[in-house]
N, CA, C and O atoms as a printed pandas DataFrame, in Angstrom:
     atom_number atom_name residue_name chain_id  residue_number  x_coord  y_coord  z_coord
0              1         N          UNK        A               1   35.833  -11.627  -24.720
1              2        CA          UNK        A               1   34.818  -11.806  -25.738
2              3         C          UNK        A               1   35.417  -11.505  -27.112
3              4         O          UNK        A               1   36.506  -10.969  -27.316
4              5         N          UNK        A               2   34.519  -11.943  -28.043
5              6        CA          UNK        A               2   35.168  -12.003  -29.351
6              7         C          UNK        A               2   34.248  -11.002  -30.320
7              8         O          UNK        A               2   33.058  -10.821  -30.062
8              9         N          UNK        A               3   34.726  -10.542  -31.146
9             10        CA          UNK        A               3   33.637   -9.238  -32.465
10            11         C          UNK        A               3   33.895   -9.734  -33.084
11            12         O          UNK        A               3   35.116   -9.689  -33.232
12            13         N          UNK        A               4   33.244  -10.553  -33.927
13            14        CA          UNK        A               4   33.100  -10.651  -35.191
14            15         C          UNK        A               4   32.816   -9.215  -36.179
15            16         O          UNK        A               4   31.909   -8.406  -35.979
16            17         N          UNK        A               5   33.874   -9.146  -37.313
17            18        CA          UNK        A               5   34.313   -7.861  -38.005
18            19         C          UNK        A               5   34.322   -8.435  -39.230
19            20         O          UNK        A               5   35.317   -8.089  -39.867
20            21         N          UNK        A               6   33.381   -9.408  -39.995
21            22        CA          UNK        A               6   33.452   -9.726  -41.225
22            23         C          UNK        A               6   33.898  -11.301  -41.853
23            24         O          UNK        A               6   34.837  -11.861  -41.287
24            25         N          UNK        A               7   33.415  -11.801  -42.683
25            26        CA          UNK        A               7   33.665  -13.198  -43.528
26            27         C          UNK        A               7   33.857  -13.703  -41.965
27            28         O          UNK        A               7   33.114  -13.452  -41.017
28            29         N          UNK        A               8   35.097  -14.503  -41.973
29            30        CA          UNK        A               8   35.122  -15.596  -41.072
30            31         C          UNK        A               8   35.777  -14.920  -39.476
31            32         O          UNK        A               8   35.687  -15.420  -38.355
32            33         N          UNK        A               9   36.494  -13.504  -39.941
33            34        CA          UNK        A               9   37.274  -12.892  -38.612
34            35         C          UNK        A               9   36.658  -12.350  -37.859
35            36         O          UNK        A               9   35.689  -11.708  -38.264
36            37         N          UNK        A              10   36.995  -12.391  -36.357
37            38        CA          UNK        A              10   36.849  -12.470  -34.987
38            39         C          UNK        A              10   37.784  -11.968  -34.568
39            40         O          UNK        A              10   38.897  -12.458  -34.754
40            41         N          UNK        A              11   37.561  -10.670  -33.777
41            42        CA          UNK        A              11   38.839  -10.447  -32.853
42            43         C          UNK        A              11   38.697  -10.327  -31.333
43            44         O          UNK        A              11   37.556  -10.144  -30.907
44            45         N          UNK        A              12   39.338  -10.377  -30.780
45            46        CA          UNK        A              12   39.044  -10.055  -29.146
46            47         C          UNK        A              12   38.982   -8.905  -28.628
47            48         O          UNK        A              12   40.024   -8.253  -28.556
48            49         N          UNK        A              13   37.778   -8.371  -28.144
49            50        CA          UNK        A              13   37.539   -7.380  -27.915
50            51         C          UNK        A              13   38.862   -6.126  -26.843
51            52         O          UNK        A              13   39.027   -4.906  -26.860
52            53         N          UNK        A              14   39.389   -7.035  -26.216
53            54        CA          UNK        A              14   40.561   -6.124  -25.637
54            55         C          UNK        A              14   41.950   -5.983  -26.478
55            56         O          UNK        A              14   42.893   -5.265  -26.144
56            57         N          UNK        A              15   41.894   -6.740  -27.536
57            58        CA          UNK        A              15   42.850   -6.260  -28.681
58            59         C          UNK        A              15   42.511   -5.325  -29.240
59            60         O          UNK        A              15   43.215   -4.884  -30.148
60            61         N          UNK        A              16   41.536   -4.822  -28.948
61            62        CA          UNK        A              16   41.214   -3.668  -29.825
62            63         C          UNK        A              16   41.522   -2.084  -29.818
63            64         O          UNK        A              16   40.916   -1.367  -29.022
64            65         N          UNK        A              17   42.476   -1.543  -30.716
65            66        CA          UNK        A              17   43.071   -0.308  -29.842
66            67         C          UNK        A              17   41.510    0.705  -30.695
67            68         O          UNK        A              17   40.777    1.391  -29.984
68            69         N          UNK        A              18   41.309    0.598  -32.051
69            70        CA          UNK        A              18   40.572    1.609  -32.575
70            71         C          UNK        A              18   39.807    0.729  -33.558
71            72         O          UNK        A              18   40.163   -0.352  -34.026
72            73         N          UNK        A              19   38.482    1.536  -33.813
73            74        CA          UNK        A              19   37.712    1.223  -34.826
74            75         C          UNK        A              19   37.910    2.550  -35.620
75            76         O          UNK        A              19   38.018    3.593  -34.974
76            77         N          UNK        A              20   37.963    2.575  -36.942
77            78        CA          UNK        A              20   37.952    3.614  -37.818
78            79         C          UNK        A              20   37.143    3.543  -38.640
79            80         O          UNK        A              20   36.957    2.369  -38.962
80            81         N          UNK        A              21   36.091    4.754  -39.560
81            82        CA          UNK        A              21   35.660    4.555  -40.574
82            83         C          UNK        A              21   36.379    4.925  -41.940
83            84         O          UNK        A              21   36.607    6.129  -41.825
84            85         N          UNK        A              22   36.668    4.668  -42.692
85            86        CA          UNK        A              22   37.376    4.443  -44.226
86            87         C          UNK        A              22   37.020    5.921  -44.409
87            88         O          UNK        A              22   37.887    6.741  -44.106
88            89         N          UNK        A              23   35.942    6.314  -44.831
89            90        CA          UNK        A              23   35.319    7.512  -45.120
90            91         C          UNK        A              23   35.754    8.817  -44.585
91            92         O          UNK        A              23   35.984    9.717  -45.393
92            93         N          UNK        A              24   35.913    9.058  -43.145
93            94        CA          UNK        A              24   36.180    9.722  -42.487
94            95         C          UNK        A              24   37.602   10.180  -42.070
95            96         O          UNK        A              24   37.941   11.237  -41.536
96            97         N          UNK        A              25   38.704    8.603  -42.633
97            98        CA          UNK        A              25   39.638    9.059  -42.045
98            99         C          UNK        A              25   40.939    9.204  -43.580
99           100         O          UNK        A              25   41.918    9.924  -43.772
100          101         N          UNK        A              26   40.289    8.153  -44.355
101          102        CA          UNK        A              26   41.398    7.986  -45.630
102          103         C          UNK        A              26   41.493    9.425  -46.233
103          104         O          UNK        A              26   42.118    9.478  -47.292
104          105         N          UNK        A              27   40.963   10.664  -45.729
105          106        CA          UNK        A              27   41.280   11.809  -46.948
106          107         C          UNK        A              27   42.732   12.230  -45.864
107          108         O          UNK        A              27   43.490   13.033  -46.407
108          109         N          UNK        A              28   43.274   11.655  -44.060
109          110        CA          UNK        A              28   44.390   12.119  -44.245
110          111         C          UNK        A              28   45.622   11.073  -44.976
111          112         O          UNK        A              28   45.575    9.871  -45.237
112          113         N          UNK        A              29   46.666   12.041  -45.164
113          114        CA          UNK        A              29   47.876   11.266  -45.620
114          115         C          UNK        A              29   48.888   10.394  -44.724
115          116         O          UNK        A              29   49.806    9.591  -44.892
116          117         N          UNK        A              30   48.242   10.970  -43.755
117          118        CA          UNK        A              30   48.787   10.059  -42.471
118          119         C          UNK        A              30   48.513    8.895  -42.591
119          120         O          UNK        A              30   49.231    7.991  -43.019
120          121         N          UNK        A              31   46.929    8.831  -42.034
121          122        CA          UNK        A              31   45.941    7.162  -42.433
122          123         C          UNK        A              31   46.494    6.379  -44.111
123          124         O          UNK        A              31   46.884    5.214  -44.184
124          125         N          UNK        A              32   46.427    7.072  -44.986
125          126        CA          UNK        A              32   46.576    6.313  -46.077
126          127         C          UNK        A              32   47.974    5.495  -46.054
127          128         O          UNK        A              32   48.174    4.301  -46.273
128          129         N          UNK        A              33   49.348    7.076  -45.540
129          130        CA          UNK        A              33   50.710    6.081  -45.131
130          131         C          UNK        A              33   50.609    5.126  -44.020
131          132         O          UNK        A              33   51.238    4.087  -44.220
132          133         N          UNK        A              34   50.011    5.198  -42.950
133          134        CA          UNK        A              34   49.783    3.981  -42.022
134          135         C          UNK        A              34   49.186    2.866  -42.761
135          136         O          UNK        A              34   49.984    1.934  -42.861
136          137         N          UNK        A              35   48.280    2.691  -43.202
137          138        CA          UNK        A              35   47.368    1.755  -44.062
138          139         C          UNK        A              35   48.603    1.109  -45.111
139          140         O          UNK        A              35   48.750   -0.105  -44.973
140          141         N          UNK        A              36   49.187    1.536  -45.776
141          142        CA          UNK        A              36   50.103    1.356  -46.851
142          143         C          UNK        A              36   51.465    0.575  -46.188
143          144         O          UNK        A              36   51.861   -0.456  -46.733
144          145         N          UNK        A              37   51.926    0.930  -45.394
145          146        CA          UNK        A              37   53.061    0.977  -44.297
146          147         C          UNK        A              37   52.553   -0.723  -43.661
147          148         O          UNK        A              37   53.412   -1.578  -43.448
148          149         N          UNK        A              38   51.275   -0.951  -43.459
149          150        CA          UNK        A              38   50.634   -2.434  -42.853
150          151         C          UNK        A              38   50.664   -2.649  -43.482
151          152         O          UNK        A              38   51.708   -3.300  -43.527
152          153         N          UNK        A              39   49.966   -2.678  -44.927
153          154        CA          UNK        A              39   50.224   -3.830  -45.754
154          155         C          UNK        A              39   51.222   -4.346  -46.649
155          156         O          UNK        A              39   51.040   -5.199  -47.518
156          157         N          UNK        A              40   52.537   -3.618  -46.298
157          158        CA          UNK        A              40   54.088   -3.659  -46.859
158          159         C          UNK        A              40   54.240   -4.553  -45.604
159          160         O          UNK        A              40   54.703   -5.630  -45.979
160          161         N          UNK        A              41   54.042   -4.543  -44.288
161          162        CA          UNK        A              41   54.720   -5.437  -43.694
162          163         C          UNK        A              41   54.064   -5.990  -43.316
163          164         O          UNK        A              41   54.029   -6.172  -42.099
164          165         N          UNK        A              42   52.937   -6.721  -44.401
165          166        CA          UNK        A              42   52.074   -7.979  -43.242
166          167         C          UNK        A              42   51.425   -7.965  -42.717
167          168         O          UNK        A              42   50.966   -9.069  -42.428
168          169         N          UNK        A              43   50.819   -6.828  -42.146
169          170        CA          UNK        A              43   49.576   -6.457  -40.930
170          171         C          UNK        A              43   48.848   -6.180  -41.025
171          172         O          UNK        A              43   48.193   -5.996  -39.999
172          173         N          UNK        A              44   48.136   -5.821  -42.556
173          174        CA          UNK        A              44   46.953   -6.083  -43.078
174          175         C          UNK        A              44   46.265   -7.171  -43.264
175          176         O          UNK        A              44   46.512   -8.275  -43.748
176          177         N          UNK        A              45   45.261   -6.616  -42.747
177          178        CA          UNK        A              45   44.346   -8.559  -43.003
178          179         C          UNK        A              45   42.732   -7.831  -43.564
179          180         O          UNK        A              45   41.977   -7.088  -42.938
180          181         N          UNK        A              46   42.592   -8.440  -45.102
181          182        CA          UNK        A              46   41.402   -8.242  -45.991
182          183         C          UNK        A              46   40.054   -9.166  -45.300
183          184         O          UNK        A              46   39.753  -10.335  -45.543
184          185         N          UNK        A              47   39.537   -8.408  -44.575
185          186        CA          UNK        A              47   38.137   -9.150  -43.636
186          187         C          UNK        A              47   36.729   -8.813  -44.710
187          188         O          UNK        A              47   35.694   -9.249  -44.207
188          189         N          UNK        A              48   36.603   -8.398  -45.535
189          190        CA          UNK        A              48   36.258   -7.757  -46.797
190          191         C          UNK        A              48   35.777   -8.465  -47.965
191          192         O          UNK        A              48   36.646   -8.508  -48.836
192          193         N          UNK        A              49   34.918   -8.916  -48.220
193          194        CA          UNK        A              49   34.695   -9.193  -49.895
194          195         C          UNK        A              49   34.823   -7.784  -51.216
195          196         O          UNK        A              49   35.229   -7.721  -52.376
196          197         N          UNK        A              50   34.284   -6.922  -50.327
197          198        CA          UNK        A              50   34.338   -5.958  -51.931
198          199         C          UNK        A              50   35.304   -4.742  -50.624
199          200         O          UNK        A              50   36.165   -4.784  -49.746
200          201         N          UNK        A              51   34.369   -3.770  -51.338
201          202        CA          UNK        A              51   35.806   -2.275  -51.106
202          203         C          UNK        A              51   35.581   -2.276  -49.188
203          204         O          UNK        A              51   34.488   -2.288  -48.622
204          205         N          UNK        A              52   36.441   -2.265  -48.759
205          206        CA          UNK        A              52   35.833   -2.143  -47.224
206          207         C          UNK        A              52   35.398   -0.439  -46.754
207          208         O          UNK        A              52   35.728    0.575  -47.368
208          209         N          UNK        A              53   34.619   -0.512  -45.562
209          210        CA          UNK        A              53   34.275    1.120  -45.083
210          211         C          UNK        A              53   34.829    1.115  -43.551
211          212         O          UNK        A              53   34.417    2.005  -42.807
212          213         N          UNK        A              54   35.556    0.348  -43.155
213          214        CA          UNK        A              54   36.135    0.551  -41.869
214          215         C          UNK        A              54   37.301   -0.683  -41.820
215          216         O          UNK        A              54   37.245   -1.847  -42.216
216          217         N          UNK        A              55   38.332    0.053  -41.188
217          218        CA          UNK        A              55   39.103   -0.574  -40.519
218          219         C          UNK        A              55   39.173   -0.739  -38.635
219          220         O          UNK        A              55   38.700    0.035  -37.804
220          221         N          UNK        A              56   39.896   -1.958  -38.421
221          222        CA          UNK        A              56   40.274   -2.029  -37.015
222          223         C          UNK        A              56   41.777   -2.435  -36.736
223          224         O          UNK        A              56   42.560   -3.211  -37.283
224          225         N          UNK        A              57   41.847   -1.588  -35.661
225          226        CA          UNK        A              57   43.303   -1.550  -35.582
226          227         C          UNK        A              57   43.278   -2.282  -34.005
227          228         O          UNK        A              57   42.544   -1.888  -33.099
228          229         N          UNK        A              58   44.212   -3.391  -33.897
229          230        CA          UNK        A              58   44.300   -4.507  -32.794
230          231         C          UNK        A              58   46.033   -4.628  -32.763
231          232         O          UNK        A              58   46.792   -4.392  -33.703
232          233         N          UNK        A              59   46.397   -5.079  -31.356
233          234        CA          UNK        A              59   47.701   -5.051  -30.630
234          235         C          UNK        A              59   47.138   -6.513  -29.546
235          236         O          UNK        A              59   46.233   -6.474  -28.714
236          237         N          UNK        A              60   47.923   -7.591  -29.870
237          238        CA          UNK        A              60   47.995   -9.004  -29.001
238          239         C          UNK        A              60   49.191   -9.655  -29.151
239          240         O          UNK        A              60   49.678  -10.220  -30.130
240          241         N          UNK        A              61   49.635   -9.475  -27.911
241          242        CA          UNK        A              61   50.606  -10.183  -27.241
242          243         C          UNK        A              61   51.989   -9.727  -28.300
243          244         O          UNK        A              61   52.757  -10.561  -28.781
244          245         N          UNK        A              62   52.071   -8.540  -28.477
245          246        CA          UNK        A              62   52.843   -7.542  -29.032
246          247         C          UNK        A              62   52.881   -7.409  -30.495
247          248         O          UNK        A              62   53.657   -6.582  -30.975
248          249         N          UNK        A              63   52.188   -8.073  -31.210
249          250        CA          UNK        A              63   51.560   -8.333  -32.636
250          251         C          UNK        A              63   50.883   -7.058  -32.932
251          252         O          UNK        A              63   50.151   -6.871  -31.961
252          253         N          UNK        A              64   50.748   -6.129  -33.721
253          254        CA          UNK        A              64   49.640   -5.322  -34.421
254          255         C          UNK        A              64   49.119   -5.652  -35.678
255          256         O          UNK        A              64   49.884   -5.919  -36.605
256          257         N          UNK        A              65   47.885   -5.664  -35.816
257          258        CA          UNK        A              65   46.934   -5.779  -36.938
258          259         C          UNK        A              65   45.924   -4.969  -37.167
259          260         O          UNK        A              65   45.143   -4.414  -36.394
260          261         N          UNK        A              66   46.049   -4.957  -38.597
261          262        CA          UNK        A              66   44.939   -3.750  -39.196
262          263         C          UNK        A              66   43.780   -4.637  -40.402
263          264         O          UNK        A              66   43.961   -5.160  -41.501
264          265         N          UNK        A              67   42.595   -4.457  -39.522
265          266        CA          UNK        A              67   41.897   -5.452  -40.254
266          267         C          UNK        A              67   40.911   -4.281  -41.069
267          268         O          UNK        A              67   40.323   -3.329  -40.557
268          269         N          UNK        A              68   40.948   -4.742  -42.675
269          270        CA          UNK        A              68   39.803   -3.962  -43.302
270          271         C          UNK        A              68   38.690   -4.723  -43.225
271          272         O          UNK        A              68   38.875   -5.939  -43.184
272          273         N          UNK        A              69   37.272   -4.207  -43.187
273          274        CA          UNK        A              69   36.395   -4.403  -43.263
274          275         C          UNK        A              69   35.203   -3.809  -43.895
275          276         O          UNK        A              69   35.179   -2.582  -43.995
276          277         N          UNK        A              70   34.140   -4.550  -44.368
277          278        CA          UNK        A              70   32.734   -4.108  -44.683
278          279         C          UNK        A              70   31.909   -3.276  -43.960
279          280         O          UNK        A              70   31.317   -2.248  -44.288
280          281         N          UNK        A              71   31.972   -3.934  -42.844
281          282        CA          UNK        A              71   30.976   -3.496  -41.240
282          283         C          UNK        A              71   31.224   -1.772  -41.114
283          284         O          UNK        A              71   32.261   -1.115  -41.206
284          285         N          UNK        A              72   30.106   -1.447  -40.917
285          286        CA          UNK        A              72   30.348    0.225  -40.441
286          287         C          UNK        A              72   31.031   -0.023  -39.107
287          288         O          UNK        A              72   31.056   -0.996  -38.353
288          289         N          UNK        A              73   31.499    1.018  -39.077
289          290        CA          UNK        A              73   32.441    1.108  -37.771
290          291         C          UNK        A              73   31.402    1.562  -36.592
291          292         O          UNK        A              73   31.600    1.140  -35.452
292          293         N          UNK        A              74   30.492    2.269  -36.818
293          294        CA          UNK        A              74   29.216    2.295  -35.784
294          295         C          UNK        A              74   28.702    1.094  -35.104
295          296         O          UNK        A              74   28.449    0.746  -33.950
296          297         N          UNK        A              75   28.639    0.494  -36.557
297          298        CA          UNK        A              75   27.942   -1.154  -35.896
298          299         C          UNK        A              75   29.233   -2.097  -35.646
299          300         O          UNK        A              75   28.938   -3.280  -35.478
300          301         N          UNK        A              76   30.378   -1.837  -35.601
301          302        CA          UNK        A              76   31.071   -2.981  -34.513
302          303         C          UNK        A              76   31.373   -2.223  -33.768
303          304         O          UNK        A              76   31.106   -2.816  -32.722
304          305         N          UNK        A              77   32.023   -0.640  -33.302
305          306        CA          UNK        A              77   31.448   -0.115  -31.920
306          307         C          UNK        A              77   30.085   -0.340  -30.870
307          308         O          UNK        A              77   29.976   -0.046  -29.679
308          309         N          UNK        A              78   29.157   -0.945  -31.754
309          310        CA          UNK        A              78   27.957   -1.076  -30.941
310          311         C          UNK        A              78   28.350   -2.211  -30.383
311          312         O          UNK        A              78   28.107   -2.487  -29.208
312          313         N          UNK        A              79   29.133   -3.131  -31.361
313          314        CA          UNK        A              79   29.137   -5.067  -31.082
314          315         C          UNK        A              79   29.604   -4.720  -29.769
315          316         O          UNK        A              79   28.841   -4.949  -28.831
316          317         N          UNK        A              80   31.330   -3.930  -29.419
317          318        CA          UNK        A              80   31.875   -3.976  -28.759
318          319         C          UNK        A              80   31.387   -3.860  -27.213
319          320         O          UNK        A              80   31.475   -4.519  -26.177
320          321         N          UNK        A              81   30.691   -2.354  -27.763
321          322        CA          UNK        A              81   29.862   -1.820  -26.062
322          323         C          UNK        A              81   28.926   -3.106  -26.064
323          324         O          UNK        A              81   29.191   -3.373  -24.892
324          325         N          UNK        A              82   28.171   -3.975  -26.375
325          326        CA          UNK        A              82   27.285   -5.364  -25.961
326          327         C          UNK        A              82   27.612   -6.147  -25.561
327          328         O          UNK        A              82   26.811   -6.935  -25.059
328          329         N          UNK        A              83   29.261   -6.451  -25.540
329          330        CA          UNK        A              83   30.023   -7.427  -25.107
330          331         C          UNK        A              83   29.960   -7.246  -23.635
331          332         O          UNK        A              83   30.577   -8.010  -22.892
């Protein structure tokens, strides 16, 4: 099955290693160097019109991607468990 996580992106629900909320996790320096570290090499993907409040972090077919998003991370954890 597929989650839709914003504008036009869709991911597959078993790519999915984590949902994160922005809020909760950007005050460590860890998250901010991971976050920073993806989008130096490409693996950020802006799912987002304005500031996003969650990211998702996905692994397919040995690919990783870190998608920002709008969506609370509550409500595409919910998408996920409905699938």
């Amino acid at each position: 099955m597929y989650i839709p996580i914003g504008l036009d992106f869709s991911v597959r629900d078993s790519a999915v290693i984590g949902v994160f909320d922005l809020d909760n996790t950007s005050w460590s320096a860890r998250t901010r160097e991971f976050l920073a570290q993806a989008e130096k090499n490409g693996q950020a993907v802006d799912a987002a019109d304005e500031l996003p409040k969650s990211f998702v972090l996905t692994q397919e077919y040995g690919e990783q991607r870190v998608y920002l998003t709008r969506a609370n991370a509550a409500v595409l954890q919910r998408r996920m468990a409905e699938e």
